[in-house]
N, C-alpha and C positions, 0 to 999 in steps of 0.2 A: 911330301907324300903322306905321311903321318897326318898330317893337319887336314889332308883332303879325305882322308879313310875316316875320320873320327866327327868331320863335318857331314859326312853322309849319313855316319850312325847314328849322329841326332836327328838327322831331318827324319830318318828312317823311323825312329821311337814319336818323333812328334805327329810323324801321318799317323803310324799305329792305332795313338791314344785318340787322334781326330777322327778315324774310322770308327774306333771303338765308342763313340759318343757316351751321352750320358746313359745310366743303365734304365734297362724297361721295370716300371714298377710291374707290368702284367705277369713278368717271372719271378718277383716275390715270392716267395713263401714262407706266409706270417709263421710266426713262433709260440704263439698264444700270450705270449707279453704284450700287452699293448701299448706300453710304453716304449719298446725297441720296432714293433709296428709300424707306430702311427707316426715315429720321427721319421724311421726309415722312406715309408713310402713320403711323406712330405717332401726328402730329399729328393726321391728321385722324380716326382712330379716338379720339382724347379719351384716348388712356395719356398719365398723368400723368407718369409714370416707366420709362423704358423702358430697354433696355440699346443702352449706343452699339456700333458698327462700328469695332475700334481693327485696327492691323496685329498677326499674331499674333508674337510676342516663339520667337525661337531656344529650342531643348528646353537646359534646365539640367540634368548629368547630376547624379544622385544625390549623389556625393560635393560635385561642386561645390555642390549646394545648398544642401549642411551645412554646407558652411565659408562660405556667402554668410549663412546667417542668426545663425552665430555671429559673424560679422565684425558685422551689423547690429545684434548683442544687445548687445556692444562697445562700439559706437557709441554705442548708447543711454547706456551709463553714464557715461560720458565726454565727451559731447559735447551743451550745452544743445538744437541744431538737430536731435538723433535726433528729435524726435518730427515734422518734418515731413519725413525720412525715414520713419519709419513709416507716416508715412498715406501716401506716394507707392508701398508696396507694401502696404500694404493693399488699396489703391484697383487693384492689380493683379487679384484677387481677385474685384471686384466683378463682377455680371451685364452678360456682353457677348457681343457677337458677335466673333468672332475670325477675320481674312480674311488669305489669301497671296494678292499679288499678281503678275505679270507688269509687270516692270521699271516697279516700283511707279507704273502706270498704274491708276488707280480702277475705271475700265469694263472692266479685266482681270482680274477675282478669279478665281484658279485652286480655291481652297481655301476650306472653312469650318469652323469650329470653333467646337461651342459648347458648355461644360460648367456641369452641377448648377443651373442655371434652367429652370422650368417653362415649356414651349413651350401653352398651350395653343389655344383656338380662335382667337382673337383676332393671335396671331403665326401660324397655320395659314394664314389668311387671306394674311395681309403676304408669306410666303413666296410664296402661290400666285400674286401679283401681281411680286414682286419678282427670284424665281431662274430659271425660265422668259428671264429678260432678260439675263441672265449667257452671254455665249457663251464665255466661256473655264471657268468651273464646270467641274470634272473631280473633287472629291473633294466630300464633306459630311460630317460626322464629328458625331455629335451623342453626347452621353455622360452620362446618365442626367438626362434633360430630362422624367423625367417623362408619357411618352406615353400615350395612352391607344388603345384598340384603335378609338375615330373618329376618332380625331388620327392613329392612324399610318394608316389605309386612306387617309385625305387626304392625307399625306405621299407617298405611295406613288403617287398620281394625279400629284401636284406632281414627281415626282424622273424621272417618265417623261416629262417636256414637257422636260426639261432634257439635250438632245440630246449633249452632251458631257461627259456626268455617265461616270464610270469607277469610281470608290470610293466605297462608301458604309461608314460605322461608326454600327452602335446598340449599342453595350454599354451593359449598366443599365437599360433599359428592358423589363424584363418584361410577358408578356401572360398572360392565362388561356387564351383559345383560341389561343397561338401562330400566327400569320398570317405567318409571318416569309419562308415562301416566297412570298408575293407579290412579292417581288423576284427572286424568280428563277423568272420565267414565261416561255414562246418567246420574247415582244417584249420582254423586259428588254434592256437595253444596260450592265446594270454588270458588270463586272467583277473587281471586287475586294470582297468582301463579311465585314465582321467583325460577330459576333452574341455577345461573351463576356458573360457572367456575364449572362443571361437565364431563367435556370430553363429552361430546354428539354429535355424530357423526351422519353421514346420516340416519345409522340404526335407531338410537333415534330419529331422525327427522322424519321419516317414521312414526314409533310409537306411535311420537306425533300426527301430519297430520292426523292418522287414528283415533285417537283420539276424534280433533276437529269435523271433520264427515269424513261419507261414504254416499255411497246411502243410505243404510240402519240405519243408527243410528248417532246423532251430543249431541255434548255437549251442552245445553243452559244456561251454568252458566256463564261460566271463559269470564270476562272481561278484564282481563290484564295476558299476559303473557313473561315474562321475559329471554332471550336465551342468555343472551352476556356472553362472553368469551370460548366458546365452539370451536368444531371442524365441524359446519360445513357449506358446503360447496353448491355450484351449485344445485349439487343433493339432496341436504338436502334439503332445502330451496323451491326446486320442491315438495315434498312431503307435508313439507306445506301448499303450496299452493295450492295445490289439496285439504287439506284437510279443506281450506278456500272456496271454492265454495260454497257449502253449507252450511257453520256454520254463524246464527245469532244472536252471543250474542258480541264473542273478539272485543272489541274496540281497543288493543292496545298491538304490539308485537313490542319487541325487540332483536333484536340481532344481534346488536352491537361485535367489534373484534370477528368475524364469518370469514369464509375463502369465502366470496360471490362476485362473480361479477356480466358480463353485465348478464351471461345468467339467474343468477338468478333472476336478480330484472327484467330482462322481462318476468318470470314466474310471478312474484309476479304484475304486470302490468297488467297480461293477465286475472285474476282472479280482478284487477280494473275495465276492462274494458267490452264490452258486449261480452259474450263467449253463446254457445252453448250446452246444455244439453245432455248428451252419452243418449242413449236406455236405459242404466242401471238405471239411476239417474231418465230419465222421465215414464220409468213403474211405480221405487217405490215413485216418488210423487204422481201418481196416486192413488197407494193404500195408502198413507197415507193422501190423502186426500176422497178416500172412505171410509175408516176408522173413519174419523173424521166426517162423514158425519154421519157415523151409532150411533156414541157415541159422541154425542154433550156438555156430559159433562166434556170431555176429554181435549177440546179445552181449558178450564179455566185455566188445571192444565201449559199451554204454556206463556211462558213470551211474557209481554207485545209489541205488536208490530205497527211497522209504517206503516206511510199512500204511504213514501217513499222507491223505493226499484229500483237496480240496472233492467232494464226491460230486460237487459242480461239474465237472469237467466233462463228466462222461454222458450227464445226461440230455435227452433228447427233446426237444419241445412234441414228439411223436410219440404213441406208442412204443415202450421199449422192449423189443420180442427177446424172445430166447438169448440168439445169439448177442444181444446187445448188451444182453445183462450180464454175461459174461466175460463180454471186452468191458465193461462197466468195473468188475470184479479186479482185472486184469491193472486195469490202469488206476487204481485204487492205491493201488502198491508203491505208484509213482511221488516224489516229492517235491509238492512247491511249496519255494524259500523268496519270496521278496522283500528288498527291504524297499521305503521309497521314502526318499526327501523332499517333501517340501519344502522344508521351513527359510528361512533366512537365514545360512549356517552364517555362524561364530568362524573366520578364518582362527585355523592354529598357529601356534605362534611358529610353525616352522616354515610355516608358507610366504611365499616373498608377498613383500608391503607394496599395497596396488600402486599404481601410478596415478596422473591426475584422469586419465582415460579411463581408467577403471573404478573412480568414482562414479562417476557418470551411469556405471553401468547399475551402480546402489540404488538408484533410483527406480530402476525396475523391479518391483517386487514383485512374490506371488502376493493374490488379493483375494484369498480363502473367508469367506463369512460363513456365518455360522450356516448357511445351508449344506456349504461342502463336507462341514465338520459331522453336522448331522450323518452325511452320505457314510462319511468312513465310521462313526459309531456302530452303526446300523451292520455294516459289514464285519467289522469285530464281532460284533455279539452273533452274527451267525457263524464265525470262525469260533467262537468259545463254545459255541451250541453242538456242534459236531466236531472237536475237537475229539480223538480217542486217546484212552490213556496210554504211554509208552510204559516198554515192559519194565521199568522202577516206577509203576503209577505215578507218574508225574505226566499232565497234559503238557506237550511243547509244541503244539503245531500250531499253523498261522503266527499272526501278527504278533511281533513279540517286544517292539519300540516304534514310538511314533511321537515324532516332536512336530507341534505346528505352532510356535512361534512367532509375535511378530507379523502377524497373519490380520486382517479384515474384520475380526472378530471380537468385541472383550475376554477376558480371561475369566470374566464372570459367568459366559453364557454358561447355560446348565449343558448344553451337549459338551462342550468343551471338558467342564466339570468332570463329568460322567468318563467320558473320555479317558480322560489321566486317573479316574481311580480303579477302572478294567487294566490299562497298558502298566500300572505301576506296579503291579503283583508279578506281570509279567519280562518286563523290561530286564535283563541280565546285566545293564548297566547302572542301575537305579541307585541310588545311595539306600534308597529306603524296601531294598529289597533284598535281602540276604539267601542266596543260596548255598544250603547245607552241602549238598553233593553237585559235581562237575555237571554241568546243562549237557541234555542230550544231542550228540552230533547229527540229530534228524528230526525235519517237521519245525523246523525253528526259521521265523519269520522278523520283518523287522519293516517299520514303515515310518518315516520320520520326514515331517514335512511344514 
């Protein structure tokens, strides 16, 4: 009797647990650690094998990394214990999540890093549950994980609920209908945006350009944005620039091994220098400045602006009446800061070492002759000509660096010359340019190509 009551209670406990199945990761609820997170939910979505949450290891420069793995090749011959040296940096290697912390408190992860592992729906999920709960998140860096154009539109959902997200990095993940301006739409909050070695062609440039603004609508976040190793070209590089007219936040774009030459950096020149306002662009400043005129509380939620501003901007290829010369007055106040790359950057040593794909891409250069270079002289010297002094009489507006590089051109020609001896007084990076007091946080440009 015994033995039949106690054989029930087990079968009784074994259906239980068989009812009770494995647990719903959708009734999680993250903790803001992401290391007790991103295990947790892995478990309960059934990944066998998942990549762990380690702290990310200091950047190794280049040289040192050659003398660390000739020291370890050393080791190995020499020493019977190399081999469980080697798996301790192999095992570096493997699929992880890579997190910077805030004085290395867990529920403080400032950073993420995660390279050459496939994110797909599955870790799309984990994130949308897990980074959302990160209040310190400020950067994401994902680097050829693989995306796909529903993996990144869900990404893109995901990185907007992450209130103190500021940097984001996709290099390597290529799209066909490049969507990459989704990130940089009115309510974006990033700031810091790198997109290299994406195939990004005219189309995507277009997309981006609309992006930055139109008449009707501009980004006023993204401070730096990042284009090198892409595809593109003249045309490309026009559509940015268009879409630089009106945008004033980008202090600084690059794109570097692009397929650009004269006609494009005199696009990008023409947007330097004083241009003319379409009918289009001066209706809807009008109404956006009647607008603001009616909802005065409006104006607050607008980033901070200067006292200096290209006076290009306002003006009309028409007679400019009364009231124009007023909105003229108005948007005087406003500050544009670009920086723009040309040139054929120098990678930093902290940037991963391309692969053999990525050679291939060296070959594409910009192919600036000295017509182009002329273009942006020409535009300097009318950004130094109506430069106004800021209140510690120091001019700081407009172009304030400009590297071109490696470019089409001798290093002889005289535009070039000329060139570097206007930007070098002005440059805050210069060796040969010493500034006495702290550079004005307004009216400071930068253009490096």
């Amino acid at each position: 009797m015994g033995k039949k009551v106690e054989k029930v209670a087990k079968e009784k406990v074994v259906t239980s647990v068989e009812e009770e199945g494995p647990r719903n990761p959708e009734d999680y609820v993250c903790t803001g650690n992401l290391e007790v997170d991103f295990t947790e939910l892995c478990n309960r979505m059934e990944i066998l094998e998942f990549p762990l949450v380690v702290p990310r290891h200091p950047a190794v420069p280049l040289g040192g990394l050659a003398d660390e793995m000739q020291s370890l090749s050393a080791s190995d011959k020499s020493t019977p214990s190399s081999a469980a040296v080697g798996k301790e940096h192999i095992s570096f290697f493997r699929p992880c999540v890579q997190v910077e912390m805030e004085s290395d408190d867990p529920k403080l992860v400032k950073a993420i890093y995660i390279r050459a592992w496939m994110i797909d729906q599955r870790y799309i999920f984990i994130f949308q549950k897990c980074l959302p709960a990160l209040v310190a998140l400020q950067t994401v860096s994902l680097w050829n994980v693989g995306l796909t154009e529903a993996t990144f539109t869900a990404l893109v959902a995901i990185l907007r609920q992450c209130t103190s997200l500021k940097s984001v990095v996709l290099d390597g993940n290529p799209f066909a209908h490049q969507p990459y301006y989704l990130l940089m739409n009115e309510d974006s909050q990033i700031q810091h945006l790198t997109l290299r070695n994406n195939q990004i062609d005219d189309v995507g440039a277009k997309l981006i350009g609309e992006a930055l603004s139109t008449p009707r609508k501009c980004n006023k976040t993204l401070l730096t944005l990042n284009l090198n190793f892409n595809h593109i070209t003249d045309k490309g590089i026009g559509y940015i620039a268009e879409g630089l007219r009106l945008n004033r936040s980008l202090l600084w774009l690059s794109v570097a091994y692009n397929q650009i030459g004269d006609e494009g950096a005199i696009k990008l020149a023409k947007v330097l220098s004083p241009f003319a306002l379409t009918h289009e662009e001066i209706v809807e400043r009008r109404l956006l400045q009647s607008n603001s005129q009616e909802s005065p509380r409006s104006s607050s939620l607008r980033r901070p602006e200067s006292k200096s501003d290209r006076s290009s901007q306002i003006e009309s290829s028409t007679a400019i009446d009364k009231s124009q010369k007023s909105a003229k007055s108005a948007i005087k106040k406003k500050d544009k800061k670009e920086m723009t790359f040309l040139e054929k950057a120098t990678p930093s040593i902290t940037q991963v070492i391309p692969k053999k794909d990525d050679f291939k891409m060296l070959k594409r250069d910009n192919h600036i002759t000295e017509v182009g270079v002329k273009a942006l002289l020409a535009a300097l010297k009318v950004q130094i000509s109506q430069a106004r002094p800021a209140v510690d009489g120091r001019s700081v507006s407009g172009l304030l660096r400009l590297v071109l590089t490696k470019n089409a051109f001798p290093v002889t020609c005289e535009a070039y010359t000329s060139l570097q001896e206007l930007i070098v007084a002005r440059d805050p990076m210069s060796k040969h340019h010493v500034v006495c007091s702290p550079p004005s946080t307004h009216g400071e440009s930068q253009l490096q190509g």
